[in-house]
Biotite code that builds the C-alpha atoms (Angstrom):
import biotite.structure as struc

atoms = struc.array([
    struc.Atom([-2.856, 12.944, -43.542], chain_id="A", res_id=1, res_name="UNK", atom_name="CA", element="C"),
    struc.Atom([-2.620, 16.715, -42.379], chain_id="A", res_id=2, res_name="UNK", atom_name="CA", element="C"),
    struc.Atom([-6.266, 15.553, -40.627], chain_id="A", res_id=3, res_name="UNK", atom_name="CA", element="C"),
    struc.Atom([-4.680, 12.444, -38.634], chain_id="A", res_id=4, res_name="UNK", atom_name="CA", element="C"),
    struc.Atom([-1.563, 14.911, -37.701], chain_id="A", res_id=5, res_name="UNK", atom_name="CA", element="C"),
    struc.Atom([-4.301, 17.957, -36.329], chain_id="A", res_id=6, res_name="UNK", atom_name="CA", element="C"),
    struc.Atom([-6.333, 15.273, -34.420], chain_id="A", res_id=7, res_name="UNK", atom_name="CA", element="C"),
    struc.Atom([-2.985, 14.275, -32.472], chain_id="A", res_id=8, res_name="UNK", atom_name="CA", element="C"),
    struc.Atom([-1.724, 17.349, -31.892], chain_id="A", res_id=9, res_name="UNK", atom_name="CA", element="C"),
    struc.Atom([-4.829, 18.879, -30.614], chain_id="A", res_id=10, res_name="UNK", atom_name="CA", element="C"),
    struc.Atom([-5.855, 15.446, -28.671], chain_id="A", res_id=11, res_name="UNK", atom_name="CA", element="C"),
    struc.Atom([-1.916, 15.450, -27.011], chain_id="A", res_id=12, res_name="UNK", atom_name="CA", element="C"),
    struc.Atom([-2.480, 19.192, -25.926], chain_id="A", res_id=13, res_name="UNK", atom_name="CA", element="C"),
    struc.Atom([-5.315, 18.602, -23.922], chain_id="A", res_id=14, res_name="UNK", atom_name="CA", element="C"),
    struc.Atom([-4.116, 16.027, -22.484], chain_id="A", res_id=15, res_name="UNK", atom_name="CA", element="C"),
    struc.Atom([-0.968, 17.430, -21.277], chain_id="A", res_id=16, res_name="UNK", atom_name="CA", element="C"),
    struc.Atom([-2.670, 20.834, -20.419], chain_id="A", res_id=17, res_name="UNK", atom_name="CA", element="C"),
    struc.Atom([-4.789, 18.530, -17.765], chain_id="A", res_id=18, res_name="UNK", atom_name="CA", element="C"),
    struc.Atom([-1.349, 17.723, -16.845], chain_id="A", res_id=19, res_name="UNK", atom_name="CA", element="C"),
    struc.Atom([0.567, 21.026, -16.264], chain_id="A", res_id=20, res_name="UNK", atom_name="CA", element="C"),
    struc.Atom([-2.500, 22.558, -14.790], chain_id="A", res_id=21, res_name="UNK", atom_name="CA", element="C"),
    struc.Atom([-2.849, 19.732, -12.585], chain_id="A", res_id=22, res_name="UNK", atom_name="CA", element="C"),
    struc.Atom([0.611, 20.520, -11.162], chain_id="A", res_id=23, res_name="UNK", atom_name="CA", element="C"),
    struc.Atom([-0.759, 24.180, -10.482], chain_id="A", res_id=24, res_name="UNK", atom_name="CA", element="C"),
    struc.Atom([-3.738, 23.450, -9.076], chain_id="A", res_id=25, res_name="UNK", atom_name="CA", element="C"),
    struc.Atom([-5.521, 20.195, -8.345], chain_id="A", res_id=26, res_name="UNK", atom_name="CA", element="C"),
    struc.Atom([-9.307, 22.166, -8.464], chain_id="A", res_id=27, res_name="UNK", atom_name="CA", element="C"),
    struc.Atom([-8.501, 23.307, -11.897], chain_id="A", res_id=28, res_name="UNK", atom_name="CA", element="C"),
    struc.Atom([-6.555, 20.111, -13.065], chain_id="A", res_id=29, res_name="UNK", atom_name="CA", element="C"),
    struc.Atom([-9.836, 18.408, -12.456], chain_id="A", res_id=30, res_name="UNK", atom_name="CA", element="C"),
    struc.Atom([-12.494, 21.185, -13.682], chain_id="A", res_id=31, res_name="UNK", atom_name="CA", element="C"),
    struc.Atom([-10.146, 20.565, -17.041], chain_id="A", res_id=32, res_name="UNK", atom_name="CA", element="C"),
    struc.Atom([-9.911, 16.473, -16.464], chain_id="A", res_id=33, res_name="UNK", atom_name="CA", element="C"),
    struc.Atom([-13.793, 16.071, -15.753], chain_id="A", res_id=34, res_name="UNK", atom_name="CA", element="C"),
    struc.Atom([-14.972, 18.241, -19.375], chain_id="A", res_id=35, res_name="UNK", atom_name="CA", element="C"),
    struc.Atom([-15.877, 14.882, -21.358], chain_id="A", res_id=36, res_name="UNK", atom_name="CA", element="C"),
    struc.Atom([-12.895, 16.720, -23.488], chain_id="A", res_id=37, res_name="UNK", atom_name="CA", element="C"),
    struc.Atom([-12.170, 13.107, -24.996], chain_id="A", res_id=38, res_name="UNK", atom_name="CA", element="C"),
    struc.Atom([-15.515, 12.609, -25.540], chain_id="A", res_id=39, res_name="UNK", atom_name="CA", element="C"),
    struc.Atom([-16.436, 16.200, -27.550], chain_id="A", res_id=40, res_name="UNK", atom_name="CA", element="C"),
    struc.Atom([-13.122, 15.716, -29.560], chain_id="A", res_id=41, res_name="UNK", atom_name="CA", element="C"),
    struc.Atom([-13.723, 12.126, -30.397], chain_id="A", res_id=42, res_name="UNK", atom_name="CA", element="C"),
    struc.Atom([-17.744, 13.758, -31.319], chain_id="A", res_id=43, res_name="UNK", atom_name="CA", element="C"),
    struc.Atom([-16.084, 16.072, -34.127], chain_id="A", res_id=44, res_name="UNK", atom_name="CA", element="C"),
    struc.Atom([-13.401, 14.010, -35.486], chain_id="A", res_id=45, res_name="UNK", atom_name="CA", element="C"),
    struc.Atom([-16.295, 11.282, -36.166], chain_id="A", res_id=46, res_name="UNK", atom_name="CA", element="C"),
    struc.Atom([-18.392, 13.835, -37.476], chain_id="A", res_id=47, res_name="UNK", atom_name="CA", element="C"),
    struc.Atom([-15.657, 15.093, -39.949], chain_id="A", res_id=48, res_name="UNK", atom_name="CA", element="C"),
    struc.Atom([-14.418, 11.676, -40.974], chain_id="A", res_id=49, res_name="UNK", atom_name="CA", element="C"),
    struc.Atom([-18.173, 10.617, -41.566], chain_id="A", res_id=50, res_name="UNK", atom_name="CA", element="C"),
    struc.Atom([-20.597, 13.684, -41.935], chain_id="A", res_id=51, res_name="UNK", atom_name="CA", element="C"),
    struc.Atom([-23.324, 11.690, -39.825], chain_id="A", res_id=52, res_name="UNK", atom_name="CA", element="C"),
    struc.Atom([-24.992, 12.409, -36.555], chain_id="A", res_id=53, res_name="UNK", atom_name="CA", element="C"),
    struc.Atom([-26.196, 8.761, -35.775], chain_id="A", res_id=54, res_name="UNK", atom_name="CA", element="C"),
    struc.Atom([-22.981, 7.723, -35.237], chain_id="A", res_id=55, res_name="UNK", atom_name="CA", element="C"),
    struc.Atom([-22.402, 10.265, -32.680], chain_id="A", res_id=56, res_name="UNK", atom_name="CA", element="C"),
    struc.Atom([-25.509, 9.963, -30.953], chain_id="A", res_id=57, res_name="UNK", atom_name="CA", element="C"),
    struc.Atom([-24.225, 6.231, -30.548], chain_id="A", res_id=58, res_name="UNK", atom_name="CA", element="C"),
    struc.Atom([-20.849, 6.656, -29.441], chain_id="A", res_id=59, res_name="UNK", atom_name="CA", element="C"),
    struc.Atom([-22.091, 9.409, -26.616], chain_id="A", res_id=60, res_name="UNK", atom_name="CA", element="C"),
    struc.Atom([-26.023, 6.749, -25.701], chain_id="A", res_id=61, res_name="UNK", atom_name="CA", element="C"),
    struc.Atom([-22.596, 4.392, -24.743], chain_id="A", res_id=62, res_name="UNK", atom_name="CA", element="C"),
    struc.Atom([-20.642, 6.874, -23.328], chain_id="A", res_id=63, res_name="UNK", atom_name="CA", element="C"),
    struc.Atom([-23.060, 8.133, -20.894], chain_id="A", res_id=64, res_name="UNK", atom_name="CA", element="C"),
    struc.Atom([-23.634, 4.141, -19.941], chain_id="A", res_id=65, res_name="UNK", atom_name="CA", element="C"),
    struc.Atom([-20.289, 3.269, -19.563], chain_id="A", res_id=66, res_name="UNK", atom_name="CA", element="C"),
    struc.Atom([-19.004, 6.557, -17.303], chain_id="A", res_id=67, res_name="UNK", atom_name="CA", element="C"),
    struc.Atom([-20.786, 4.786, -14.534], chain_id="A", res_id=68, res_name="UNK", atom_name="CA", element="C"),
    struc.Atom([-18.183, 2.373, -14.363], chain_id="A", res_id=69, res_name="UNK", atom_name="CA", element="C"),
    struc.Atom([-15.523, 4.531, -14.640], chain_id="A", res_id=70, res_name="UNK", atom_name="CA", element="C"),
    struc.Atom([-16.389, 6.036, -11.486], chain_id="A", res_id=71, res_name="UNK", atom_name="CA", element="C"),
    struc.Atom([-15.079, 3.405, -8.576], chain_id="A", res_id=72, res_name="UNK", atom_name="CA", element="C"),
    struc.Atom([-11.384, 4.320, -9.759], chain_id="A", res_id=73, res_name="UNK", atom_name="CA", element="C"),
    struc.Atom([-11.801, 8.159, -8.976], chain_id="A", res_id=74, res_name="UNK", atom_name="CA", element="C"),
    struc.Atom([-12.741, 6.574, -4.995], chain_id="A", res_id=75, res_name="UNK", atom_name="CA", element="C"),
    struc.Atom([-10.743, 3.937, -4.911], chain_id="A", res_id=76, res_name="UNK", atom_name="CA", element="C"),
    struc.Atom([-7.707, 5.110, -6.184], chain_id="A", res_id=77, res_name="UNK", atom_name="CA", element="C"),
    struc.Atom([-7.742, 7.718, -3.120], chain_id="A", res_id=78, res_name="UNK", atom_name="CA", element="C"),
    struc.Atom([-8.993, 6.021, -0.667], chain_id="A", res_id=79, res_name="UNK", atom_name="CA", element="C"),
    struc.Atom([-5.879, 3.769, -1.335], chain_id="A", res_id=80, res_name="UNK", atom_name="CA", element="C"),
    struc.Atom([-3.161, 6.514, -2.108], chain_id="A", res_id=81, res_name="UNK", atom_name="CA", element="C"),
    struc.Atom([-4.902, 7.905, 1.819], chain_id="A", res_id=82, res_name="UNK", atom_name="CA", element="C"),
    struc.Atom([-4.056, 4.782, 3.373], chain_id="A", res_id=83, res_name="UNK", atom_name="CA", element="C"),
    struc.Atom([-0.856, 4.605, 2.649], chain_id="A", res_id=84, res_name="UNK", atom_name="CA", element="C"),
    struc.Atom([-0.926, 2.144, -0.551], chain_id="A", res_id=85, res_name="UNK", atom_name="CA", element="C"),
    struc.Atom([1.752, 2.540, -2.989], chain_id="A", res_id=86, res_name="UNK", atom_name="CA", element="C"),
    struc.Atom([1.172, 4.502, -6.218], chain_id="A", res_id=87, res_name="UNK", atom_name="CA", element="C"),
    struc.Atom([1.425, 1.723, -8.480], chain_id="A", res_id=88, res_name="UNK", atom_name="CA", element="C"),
    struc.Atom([-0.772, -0.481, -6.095], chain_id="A", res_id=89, res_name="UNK", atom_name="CA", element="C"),
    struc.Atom([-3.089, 1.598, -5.630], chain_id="A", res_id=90, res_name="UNK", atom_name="CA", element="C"),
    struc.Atom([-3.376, 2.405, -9.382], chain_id="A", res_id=91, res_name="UNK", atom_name="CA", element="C"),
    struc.Atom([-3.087, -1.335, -10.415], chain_id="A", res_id=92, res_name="UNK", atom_name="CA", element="C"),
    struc.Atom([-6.004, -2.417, -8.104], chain_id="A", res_id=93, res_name="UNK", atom_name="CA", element="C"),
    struc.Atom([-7.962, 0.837, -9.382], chain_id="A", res_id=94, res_name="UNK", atom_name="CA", element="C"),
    struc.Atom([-7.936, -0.195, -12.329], chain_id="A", res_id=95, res_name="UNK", atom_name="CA", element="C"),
    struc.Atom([-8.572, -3.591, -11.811], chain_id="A", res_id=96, res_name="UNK", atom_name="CA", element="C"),
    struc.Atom([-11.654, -2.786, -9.670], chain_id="A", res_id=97, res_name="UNK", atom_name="CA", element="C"),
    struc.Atom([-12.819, -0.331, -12.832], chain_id="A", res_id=98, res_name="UNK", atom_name="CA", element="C"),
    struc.Atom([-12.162, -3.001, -15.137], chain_id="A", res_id=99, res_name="UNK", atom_name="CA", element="C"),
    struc.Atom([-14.430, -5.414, -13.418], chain_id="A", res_id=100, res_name="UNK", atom_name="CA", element="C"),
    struc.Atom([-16.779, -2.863, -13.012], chain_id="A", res_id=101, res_name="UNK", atom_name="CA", element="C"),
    struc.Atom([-16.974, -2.466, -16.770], chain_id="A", res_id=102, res_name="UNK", atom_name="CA", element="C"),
    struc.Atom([-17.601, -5.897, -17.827], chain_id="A", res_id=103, res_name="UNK", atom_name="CA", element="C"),
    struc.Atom([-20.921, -5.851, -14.576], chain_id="A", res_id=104, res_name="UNK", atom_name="CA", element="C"),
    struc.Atom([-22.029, -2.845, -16.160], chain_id="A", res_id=105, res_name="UNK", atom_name="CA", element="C"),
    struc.Atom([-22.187, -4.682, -19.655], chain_id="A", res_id=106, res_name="UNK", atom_name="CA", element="C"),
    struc.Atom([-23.608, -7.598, -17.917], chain_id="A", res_id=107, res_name="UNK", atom_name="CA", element="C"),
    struc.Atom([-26.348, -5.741, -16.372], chain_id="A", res_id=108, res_name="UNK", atom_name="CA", element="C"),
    struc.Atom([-27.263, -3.455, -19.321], chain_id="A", res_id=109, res_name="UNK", atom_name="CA", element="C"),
    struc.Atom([-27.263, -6.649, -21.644], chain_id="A", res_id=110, res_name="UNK", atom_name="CA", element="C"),
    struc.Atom([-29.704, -8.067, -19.212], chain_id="A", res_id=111, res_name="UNK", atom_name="CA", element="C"),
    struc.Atom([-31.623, -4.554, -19.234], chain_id="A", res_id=112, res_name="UNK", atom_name="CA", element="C"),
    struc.Atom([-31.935, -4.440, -22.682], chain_id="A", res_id=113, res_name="UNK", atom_name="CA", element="C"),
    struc.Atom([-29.320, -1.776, -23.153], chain_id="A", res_id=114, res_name="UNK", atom_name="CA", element="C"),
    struc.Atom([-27.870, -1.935, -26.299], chain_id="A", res_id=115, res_name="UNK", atom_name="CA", element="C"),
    struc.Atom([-23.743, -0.404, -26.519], chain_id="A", res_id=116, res_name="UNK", atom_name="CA", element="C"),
])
C-alpha cells in the first residue's frame, strides 16, 4: 500500500511542479512538461510492480507511436487560443482533433503492420 501511496505522491508532484513553474516561466514550464516525465515514471513503477523489461520496452515501442498523435493539440490549441477562441473551445476542439487523430494513427499503423 505504502507503494500505491509513493507512486501518487511523486506522480501529483510533477505534475503540479509543471504547473507552478509554468506560472513562472512558460520556457521552463514546457522544458519540464515536454520530459516524457509520465512516461519514465510509468517505466519504473512497471518495472517494480513486475521486475521485467519486455513490458517496458512495449509500453515505450507504443509510446513513441502514439506521441505522433498527440502532437496536433500542442498547434491547434494555440492557433485557436491566438484567434481569439475561448479557452474551453479551443481546448474542447483540441482535444477532439487529437482524439481523432489517435484512432487514424491506429488505423494506419494497423494497416502498417504496427503492432500497439
Amino acid at each position: 500500500m505504502w507503494q500505491y501511496a509513493a507512486k501518487v505522491l511523486i506522480t501529483v508532484a510533477v505534475v503540479v511542479a509543471v504547473s507552478e513553474i509554468g506560472k513562472r516561466s512558460s520556457l521552463w514550464g514546457a522544458v519540464l512538461a515536454s520530459l516524457p516525465l509520465t512516461s519514465l515514471l510509468a517505466f519504473v513503477w512497471l518495472y517494480l510492480d513486475t521486475g521485467s523489461s519486455e513490458p517496458i520496452a512495449a509500453l515505450s515501442q507504443s509510446i513513441f507511436w502514439l506521441v505522433l498523435a498527440s502532437l496536433p493539440l500542442f498547434l491547434v490549441l494555440p492557433v485557436m487560443l491566438r484567434s481569439g477562441v475561448s479557452f474551453w473551445s479551443s481546448l474542447g476542439v483540441a482535444c477532439l482533433v487529437t482524439v481523432v487523430a489517435y484512432f487514424g494513427l491506429v488505423w494506419v499503423l494497423g494497416r502498417a503492420g504496427v503492432r500497439l
